[in-house]
DRENTORKOL-158100 format. One record per residue (C-alpha): residue in one letter; chain; x, y, z. Coordinates in steps of 0.5 Angstrom, whole numbers. Layout:
N
R | type | mol | X | Y | Z
R | a | A | X | Y | Z
...
***
This chain:
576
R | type | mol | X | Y | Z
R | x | A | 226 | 186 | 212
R | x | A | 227 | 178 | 214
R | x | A | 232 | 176 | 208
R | x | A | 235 | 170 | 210
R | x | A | 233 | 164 | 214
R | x | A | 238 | 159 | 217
R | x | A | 237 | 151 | 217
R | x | A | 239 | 152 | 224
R | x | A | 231 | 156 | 225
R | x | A | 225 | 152 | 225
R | x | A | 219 | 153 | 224
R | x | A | 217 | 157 | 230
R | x | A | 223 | 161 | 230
R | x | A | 221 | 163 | 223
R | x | A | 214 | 165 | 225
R | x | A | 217 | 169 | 231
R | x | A | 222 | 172 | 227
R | x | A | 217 | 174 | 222
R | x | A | 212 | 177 | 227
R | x | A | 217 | 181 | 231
R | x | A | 220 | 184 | 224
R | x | A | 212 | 186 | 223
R | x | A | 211 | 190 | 229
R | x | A | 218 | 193 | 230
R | x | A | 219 | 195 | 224
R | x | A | 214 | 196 | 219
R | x | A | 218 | 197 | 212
R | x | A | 218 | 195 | 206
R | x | A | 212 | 193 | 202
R | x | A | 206 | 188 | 204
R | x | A | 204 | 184 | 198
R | x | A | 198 | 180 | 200
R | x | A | 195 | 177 | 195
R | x | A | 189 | 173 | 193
R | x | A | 188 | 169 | 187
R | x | A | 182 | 166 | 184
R | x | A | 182 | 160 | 179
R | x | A | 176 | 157 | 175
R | x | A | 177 | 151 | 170
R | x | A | 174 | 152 | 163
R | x | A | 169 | 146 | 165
R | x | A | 166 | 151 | 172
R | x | A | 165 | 157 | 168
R | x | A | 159 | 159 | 165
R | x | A | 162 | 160 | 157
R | x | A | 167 | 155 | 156
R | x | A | 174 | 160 | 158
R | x | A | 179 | 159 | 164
R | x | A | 178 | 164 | 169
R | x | A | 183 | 167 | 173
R | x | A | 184 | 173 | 178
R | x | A | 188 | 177 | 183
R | x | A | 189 | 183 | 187
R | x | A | 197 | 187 | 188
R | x | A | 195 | 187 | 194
R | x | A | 201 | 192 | 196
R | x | A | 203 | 198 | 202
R | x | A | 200 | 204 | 198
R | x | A | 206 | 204 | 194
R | x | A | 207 | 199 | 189
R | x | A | 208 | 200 | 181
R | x | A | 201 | 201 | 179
R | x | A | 203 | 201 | 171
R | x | A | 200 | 196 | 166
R | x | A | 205 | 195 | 160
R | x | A | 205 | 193 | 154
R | x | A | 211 | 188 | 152
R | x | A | 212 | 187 | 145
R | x | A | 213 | 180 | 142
R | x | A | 221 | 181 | 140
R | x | A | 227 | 176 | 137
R | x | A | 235 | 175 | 139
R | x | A | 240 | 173 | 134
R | x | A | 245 | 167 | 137
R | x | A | 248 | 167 | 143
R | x | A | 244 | 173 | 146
R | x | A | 243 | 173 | 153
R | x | A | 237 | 176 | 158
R | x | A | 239 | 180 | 163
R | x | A | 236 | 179 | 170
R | x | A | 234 | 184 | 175
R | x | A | 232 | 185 | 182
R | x | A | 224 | 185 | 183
R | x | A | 224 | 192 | 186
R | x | A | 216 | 192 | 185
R | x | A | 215 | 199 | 189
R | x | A | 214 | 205 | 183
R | x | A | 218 | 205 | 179
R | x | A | 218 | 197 | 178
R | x | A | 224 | 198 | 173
R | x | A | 228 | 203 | 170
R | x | A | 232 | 202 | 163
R | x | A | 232 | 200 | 155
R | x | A | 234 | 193 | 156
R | x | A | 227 | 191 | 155
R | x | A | 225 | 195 | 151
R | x | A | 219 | 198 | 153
R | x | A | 218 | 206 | 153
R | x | A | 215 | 207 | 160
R | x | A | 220 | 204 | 163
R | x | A | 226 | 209 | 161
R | x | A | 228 | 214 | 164
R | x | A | 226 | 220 | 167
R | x | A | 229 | 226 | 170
R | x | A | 234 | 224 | 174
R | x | A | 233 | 216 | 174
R | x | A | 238 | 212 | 173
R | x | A | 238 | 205 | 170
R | x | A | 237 | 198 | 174
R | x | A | 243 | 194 | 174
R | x | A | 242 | 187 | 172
R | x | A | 244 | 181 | 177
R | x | A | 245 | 176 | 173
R | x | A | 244 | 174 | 166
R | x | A | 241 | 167 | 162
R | x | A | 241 | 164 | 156
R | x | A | 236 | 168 | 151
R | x | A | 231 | 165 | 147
R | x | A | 230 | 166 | 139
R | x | A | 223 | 170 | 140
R | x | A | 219 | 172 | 146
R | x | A | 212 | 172 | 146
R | x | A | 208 | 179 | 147
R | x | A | 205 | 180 | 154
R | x | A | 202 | 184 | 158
R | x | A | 206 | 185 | 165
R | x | A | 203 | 190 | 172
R | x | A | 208 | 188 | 177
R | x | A | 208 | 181 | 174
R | x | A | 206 | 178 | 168
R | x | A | 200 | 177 | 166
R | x | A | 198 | 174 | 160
R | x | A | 201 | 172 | 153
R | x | A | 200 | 172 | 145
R | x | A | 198 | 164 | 147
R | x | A | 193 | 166 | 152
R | x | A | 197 | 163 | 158
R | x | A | 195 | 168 | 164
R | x | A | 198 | 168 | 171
R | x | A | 195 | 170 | 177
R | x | A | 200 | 172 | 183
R | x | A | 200 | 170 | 191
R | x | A | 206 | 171 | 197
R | x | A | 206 | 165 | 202
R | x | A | 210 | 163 | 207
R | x | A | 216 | 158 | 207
R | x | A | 220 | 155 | 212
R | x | A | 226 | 157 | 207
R | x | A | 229 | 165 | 205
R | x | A | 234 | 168 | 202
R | x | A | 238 | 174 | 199
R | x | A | 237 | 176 | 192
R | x | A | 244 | 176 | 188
R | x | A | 247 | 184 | 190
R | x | A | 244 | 183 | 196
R | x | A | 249 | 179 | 200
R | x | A | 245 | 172 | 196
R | x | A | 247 | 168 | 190
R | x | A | 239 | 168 | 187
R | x | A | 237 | 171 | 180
R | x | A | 230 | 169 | 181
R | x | A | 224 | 172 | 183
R | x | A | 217 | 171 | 183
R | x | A | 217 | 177 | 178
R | x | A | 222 | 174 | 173
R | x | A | 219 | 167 | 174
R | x | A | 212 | 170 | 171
R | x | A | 217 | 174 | 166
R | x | A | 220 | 168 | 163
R | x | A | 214 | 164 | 162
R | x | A | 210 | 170 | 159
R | x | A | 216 | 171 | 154
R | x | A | 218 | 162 | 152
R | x | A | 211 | 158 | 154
R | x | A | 205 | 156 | 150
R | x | A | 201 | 153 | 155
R | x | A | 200 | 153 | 162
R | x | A | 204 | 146 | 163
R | x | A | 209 | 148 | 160
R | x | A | 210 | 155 | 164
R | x | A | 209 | 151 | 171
R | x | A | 216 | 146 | 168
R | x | A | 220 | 153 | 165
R | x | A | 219 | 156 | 172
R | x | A | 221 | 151 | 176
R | x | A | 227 | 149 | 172
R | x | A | 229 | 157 | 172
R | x | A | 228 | 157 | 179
R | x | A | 233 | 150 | 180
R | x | A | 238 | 152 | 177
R | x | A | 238 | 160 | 177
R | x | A | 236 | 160 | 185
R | x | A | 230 | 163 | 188
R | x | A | 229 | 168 | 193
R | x | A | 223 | 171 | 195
R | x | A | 220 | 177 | 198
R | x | A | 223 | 176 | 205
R | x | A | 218 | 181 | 209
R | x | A | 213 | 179 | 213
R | x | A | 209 | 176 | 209
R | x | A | 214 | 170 | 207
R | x | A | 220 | 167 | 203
R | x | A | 215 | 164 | 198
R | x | A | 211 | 164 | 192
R | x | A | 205 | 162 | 189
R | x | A | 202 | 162 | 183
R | x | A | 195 | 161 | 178
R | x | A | 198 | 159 | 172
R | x | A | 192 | 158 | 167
R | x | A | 191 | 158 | 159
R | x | A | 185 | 156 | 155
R | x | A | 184 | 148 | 157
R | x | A | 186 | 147 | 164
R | x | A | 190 | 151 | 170
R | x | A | 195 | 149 | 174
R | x | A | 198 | 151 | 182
R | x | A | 204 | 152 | 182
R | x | A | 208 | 154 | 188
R | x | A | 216 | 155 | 190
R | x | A | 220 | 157 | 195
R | x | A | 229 | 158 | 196
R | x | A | 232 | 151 | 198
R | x | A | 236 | 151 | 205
R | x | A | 243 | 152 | 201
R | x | A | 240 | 159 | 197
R | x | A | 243 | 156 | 191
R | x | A | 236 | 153 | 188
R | x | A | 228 | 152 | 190
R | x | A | 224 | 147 | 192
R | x | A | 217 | 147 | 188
R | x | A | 211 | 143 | 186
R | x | A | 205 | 144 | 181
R | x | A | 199 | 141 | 182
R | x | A | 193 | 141 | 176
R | x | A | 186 | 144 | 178
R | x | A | 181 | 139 | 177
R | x | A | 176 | 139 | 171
R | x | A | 170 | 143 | 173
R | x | A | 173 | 145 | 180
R | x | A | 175 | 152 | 183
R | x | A | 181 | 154 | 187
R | x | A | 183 | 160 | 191
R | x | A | 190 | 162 | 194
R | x | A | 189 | 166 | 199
R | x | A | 197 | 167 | 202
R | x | A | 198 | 160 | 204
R | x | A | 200 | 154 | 200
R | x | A | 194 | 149 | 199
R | x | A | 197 | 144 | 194
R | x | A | 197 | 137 | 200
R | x | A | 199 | 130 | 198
R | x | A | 205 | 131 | 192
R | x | A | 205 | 124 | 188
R | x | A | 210 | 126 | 181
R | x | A | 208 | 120 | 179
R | x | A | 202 | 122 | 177
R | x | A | 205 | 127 | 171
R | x | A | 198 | 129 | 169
R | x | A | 196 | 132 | 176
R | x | A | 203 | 133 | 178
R | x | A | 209 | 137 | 177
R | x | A | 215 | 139 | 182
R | x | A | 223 | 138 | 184
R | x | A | 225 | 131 | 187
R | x | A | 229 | 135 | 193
R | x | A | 222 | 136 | 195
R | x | A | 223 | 128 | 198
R | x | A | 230 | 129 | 200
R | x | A | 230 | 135 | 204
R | x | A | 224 | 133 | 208
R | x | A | 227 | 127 | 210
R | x | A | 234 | 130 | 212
R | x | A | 230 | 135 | 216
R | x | A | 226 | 130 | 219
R | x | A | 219 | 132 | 217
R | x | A | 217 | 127 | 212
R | x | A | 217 | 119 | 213
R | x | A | 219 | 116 | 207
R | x | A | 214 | 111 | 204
R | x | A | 208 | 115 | 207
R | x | A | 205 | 121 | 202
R | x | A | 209 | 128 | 203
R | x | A | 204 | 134 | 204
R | x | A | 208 | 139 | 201
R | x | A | 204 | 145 | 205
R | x | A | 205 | 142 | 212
R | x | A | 212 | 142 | 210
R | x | A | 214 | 147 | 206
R | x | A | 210 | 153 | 208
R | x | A | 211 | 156 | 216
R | x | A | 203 | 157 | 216
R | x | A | 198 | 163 | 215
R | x | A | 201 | 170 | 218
R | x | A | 200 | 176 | 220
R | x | A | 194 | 172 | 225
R | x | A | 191 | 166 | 224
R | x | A | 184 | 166 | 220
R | x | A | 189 | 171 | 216
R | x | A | 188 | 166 | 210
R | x | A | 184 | 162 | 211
R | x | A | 178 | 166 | 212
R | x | A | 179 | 169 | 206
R | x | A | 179 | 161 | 203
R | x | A | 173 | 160 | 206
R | x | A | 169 | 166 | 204
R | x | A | 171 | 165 | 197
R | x | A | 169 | 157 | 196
R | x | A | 163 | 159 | 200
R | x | A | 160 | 164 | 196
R | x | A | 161 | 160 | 190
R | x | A | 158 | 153 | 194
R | x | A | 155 | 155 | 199
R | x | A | 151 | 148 | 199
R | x | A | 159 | 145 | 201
R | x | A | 157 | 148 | 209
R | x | A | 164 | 149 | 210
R | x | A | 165 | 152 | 217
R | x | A | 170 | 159 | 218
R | x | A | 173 | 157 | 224
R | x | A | 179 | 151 | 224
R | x | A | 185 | 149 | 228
R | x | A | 192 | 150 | 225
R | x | A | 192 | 153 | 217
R | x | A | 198 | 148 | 216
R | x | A | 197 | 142 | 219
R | x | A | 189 | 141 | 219
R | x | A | 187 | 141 | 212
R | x | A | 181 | 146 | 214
R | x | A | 179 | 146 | 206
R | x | A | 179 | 143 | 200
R | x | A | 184 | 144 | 194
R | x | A | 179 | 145 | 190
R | x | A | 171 | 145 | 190
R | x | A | 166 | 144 | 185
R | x | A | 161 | 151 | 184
R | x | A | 154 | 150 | 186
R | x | A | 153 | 154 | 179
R | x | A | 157 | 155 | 173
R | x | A | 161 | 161 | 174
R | x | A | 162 | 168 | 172
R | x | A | 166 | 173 | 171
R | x | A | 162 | 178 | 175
R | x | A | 163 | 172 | 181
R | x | A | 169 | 173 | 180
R | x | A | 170 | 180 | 181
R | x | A | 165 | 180 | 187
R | x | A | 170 | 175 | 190
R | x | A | 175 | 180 | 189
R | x | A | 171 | 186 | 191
R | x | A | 168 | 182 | 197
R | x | A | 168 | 185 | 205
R | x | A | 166 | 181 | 208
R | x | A | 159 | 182 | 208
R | x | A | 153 | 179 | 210
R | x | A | 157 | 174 | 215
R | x | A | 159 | 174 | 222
R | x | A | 166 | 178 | 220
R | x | A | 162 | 184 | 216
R | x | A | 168 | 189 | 216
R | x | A | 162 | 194 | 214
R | x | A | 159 | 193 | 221
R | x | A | 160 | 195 | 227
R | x | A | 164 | 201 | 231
R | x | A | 170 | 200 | 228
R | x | A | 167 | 200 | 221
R | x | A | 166 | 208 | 224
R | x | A | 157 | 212 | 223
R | x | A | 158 | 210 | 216
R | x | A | 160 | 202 | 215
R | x | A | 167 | 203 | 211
R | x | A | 169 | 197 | 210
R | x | A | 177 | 199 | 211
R | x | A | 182 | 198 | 216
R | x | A | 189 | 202 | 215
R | x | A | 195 | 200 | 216
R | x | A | 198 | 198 | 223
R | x | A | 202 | 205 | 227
R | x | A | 204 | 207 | 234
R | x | A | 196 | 205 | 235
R | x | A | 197 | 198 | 234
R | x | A | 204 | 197 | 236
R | x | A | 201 | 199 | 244
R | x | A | 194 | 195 | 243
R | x | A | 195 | 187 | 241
R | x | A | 190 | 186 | 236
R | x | A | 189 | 185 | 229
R | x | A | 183 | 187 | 225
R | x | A | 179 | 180 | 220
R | x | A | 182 | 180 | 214
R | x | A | 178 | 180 | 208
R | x | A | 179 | 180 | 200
R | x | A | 178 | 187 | 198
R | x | A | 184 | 192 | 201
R | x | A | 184 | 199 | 200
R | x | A | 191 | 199 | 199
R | x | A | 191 | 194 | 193
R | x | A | 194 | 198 | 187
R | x | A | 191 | 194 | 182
R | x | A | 186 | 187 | 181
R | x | A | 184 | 184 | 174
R | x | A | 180 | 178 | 172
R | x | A | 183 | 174 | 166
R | x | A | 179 | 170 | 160
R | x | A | 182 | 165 | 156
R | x | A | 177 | 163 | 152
R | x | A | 179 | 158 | 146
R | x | A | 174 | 158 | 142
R | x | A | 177 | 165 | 139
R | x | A | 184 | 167 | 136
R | x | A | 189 | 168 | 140
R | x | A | 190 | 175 | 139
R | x | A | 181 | 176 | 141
R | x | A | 181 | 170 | 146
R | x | A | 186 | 173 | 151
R | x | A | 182 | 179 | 155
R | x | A | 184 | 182 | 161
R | x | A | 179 | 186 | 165
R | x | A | 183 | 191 | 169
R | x | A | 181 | 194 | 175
R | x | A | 186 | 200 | 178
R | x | A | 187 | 201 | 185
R | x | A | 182 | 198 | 190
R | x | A | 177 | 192 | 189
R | x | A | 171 | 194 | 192
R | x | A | 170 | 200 | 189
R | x | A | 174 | 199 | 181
R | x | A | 171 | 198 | 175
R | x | A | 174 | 193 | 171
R | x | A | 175 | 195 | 164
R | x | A | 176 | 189 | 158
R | x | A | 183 | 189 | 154
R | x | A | 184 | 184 | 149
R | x | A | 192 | 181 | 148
R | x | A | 192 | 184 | 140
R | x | A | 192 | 190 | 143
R | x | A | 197 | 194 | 138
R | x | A | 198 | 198 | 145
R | x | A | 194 | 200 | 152
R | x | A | 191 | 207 | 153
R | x | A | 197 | 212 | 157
R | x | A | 192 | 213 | 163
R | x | A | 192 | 205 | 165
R | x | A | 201 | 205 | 164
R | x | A | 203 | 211 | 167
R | x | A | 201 | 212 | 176
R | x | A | 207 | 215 | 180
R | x | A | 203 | 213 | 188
R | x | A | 207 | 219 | 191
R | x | A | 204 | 224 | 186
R | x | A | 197 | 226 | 184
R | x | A | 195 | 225 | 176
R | x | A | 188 | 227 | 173
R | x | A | 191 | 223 | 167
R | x | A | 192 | 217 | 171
R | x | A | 187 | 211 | 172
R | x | A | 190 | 209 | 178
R | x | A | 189 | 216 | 182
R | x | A | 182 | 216 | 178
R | x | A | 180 | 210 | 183
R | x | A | 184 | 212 | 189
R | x | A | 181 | 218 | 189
R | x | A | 174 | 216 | 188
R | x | A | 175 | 210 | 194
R | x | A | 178 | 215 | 199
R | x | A | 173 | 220 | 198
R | x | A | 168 | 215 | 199
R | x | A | 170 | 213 | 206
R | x | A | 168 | 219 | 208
R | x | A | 161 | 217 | 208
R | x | A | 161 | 209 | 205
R | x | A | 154 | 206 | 206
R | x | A | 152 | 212 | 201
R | x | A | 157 | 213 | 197
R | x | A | 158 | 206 | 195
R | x | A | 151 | 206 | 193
R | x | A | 153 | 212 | 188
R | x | A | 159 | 207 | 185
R | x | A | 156 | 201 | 185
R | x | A | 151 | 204 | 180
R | x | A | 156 | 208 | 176
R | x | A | 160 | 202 | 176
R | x | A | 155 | 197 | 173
R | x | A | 154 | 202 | 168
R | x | A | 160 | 202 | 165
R | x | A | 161 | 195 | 166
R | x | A | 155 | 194 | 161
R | x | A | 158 | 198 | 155
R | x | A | 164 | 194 | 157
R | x | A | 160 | 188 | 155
R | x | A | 157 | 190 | 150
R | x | A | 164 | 192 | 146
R | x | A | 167 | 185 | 148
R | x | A | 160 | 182 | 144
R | x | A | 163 | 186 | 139
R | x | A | 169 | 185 | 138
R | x | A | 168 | 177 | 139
R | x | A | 163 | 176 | 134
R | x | A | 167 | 181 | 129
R | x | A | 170 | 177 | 124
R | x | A | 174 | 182 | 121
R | x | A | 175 | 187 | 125
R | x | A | 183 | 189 | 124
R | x | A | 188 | 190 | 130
R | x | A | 188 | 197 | 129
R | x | A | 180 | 199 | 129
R | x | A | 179 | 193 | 135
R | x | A | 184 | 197 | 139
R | x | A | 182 | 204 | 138
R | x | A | 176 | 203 | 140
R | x | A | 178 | 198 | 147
R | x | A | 182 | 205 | 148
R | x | A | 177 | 209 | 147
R | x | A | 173 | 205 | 152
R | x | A | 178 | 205 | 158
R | x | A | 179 | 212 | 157
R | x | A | 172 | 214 | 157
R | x | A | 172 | 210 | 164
R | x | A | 177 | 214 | 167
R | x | A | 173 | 221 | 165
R | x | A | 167 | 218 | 168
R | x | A | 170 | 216 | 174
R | x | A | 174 | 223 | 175
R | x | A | 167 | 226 | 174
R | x | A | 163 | 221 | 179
R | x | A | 169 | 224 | 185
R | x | A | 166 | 231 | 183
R | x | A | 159 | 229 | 184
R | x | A | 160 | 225 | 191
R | x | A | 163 | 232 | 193
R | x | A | 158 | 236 | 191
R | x | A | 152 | 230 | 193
R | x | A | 155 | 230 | 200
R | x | A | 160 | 235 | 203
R | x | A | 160 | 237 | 209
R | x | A | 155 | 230 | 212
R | x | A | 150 | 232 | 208
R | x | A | 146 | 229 | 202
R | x | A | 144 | 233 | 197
R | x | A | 145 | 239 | 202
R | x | A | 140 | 236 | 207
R | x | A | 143 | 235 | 213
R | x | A | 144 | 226 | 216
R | x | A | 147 | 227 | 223
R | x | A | 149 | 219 | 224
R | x | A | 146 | 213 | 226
R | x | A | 142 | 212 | 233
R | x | A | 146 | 205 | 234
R | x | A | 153 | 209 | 233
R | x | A | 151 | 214 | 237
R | x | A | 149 | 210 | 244
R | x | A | 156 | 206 | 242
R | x | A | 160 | 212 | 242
R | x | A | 157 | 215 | 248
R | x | A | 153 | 221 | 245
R | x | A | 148 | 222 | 251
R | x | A | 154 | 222 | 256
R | x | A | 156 | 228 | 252
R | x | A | 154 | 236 | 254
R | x | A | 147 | 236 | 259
R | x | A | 142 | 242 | 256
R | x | A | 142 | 249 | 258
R | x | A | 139 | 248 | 265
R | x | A | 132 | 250 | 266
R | x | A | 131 | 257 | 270
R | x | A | 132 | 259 | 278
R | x | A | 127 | 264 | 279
R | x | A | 120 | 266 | 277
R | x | A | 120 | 272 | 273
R | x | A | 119 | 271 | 265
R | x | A | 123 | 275 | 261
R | x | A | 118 | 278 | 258
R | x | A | 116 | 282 | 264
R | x | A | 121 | 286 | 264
R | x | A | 121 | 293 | 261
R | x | A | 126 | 297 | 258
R | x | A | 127 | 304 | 261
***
């Protein structure tokens, strides 16, 4: 892994580093996420909408937890530990939270550091990051690129923070997305930031949201390792964001303390390097991030996709320069219409289709139009290439959207609806914040070792069967899948207008729901065997398509039995 980064490096040292790390070693986890935000003046009810895809190597933690509110005496301190993010994400009883204690022969994570705890913590719900709180402040995840890394403390660095730890704290302290944006960037200033230091980039950005407005926050390490440089900047009323591994946010102005939050270093170490110009605007993105990677069209495609499905009167063009330096897209758009959470999860669920880059067509996309490319091996290594890169993956441990919605308490207000493993063929199940707990199949998923008790292998197992034949089978999950969203809905209608309902009552019945989910989707693994084993569809043979056939050579293959050389009839003869 790419861990440290020299001043003495620049920019495209930096993105060949990063390149040859890719190619030659293909370790550690890939976190390549994308992130949705829509403000509550663009939705269609009124609540902010968040989302985001773990968009991991196959072996990523999986798990949705619970963590209960909790308070400190004086002097108390909270230990920090290193952001593992693999399964198991973290081992002990400092957090106090059951399905983080040891199993077997685990053994307890050791802190890298500690701060200053607070009198009270806020309950959350946490997957590989948290997610969102009591106070309905939700956070939405996305590994950028950045012109800086460093090592986390242990590990040869003196930063204590990670992205994870960051999303931790502002879950646990903050009340507002506002106030979550400042939090983190002072940790981050004062404790050091480190970040994923693989491929895929040093830095971070994240959707921060609550019920009135939503911010983008975005950090990275400072060149001494010791801090962070950052900047937030709020999404406009009635506008839409997405982050698709790449910083967005353009010309800062901390001036403007409505729009804009961030670190004064920001000025004073673009001017030391030479890459800003005192007096002229400092576009934190052309400074700050080392640009899309993997290829180009990596990020930006996906930025494109998103904006055009939900403003395709903005005409905006697929194709651009340079990510980093062209400004190809906007920060943010105004949706042609008011937005949905079933726009939302198209968006995360989206291959692709119906463009020039459909990943269900095509000879890569195999006889039946899977839309999933695998990870790269000795194959790609001896062939240059790179296959488009879309929202859904098959290799996303898990997506979810988020409402807050501030015409409800609390506790009803904050939903998130939570899709295990990948996008395009998940089903989104509602869990509310004053949820007393989270069903067991939703917080235990090992990825190295099948459970039928695992919402996690649920989905996994259904997706995987149904790249055996896509075009169908997605038909099959489709269906089923809206099924399942309707009475999701329906029980969310419930809920809502139930003025009375107590916790315990609401969460029985938002388990029962996600369980109920799980059962049914185990059994739709059973019916796609029966319906399509052996390349039939209900036993009746299919063959493939006459397209794929041409393209793969079939009528090159085996000529017929060649025709008779003499004159005699079988027939004729006899038998003595």
């Amino acid at each position: 892994k790419m861990r440290v980064v020299t001043e003495a490096m620049g920019r495209g040292h930096l993105l060949m580093a990063a390149h040859i790390i890719l190619m030659l070693l293909m370790v550690g986890p890939v976190h390549t996420c994308t992130t949705v935000l829509a403000t509550p003046e663009s939705t269609a009810d009124g609540s902010t909408i968040s989302s985001h895809s773990n968009d991991g190597d196959g072996g990523v933690d999986p798990r949705l937890v619970r963590i209960p509110a909790a308070d400190y005496k004086p002097g108390s301190m909270r230990d920090i530990f290193f952001a593992y993010e693999l399964f198991p994400r973290y081992v002990g009883y400092a957090r106090n939270v059951p399905e983080y204690f040891p199993v077997g022969n685990e053994t307890e994570f050791e802190a890298i550091g500690k701060i200053p705890q607070v009198a009270h913590t806020f309950a959350y719900f946490e997957e590989t990051y948290g997610v969102i709180n009591e106070k309905q402040v939700a956070i939405s995840e996305s590994t950028c690129s950045g012109v800086f890394g460093t090592s986390p403390a242990g590990q040869g660095g003196k930063a204590t923070m990670s992205v994870d730890t960051l999303s931790q704290l502002a879950m646990e302290r903050a009340s507002t997305a506002r106030e979550a944006v400042a939090l983190m960037g002072a940790m981050a200033e004062k404790y050091g930031f480190y970040g994923a230091g693989s491929f895929e980039g040093s830095a971070e950005s994240l959707m921060v949201s609550d019920t009135t407005e939503g911010w983008v926050f975005h950090v990275l390490p400072d060149p001494s390792g010791t801090s962070a440089i950052w900047a937030g900047q709020r999404v406009p009323a009635g506008h839409v964001t997405v982050v698709p591994n790449i910083f967005i946010i353009r010309d800062v102005d901390l001036a403007d303390k409505a729009n804009f939050q961030g670190s004064p270093n920001m000025y004073t170490i673009a001017k030391a390097k030479g890459w800003w110009t005192p007096g002229t605007p400092l576009d934190f993105t052309a400074v700050y991030s080392d640009g899309e990677y993997a290829h180009k069209f990596y990020s930006g495609r996906r930025l494109w996709r998103a904006f055009d499905k939900l403003a395709p009167s903005l005409k905006l063009s697929p194709d651009y320069d340079n990510m980093r330096t062209s400004r190809p897209f906007p920060f943010s758009i105004k949706p042609d219409k008011p937005v949905t959470i079933q726009d939302v999860m198209a968006i995360m669920g989206d291959s692709l289709e119906g463009t020039p880059f459909d990943m269900t067509k095509g000879v890569a996309a195999g006889a039946f139009g899977s839309p999933d490319r695998y990870m790269p091996g000795p194959g790609e290594q001896a062939v240059a290439g790179n296959w488009e890169r879309p929202i859904a993956l098959f290799r996303t441990s898990d997506s979810y959207v988020i409402q807050s919605r501030k015409w409800l308490p609390d506790e009803k207000g904050g939903v998130i609806w939570f899709g295990p493993h990948a996008a395009h063929a998940t089903v989104y199940v509602p869990f509310t914040i004053g949820m007393l707990h989270l069903p067991p199949s939703y917080s235990i998923g090992n990825p190295w070792k099948l459970s039928r008790r695992s919402a996690y292998w649920a989905h996994r197992y259904v997706q995987n069967l149904a790249n055996l034949r896509w075009k169908d089978m997605i038909v099959d999950i489709r269906a089923t899948r809206q099924e399942l969203m309707h009475r999701s809905l329906a029980l969310m209608v419930e809920l809502d207008t139930s003025a009375s309902m107590p916790s315990p009552e609401a969460t029985h019945k938002l388990v029962a729901n996600a369980q109920s989910v799980v059962a049914r989707w185990w059994l739709l693994a059973d019916e796609l065997m029966e319906k399509y084993a052996d390349g039939n569809v209900d036993g009746n043979a299919q063959g493939y398509p006459a397209w794929w056939l041409k393209a793969v050579g079939y009528s090159s293959g085996p000529p017929p039995v060649p025709s008779p050389t003499t004159d005699w009839n079988f027939f004729d003869i006899t038998i003595s």
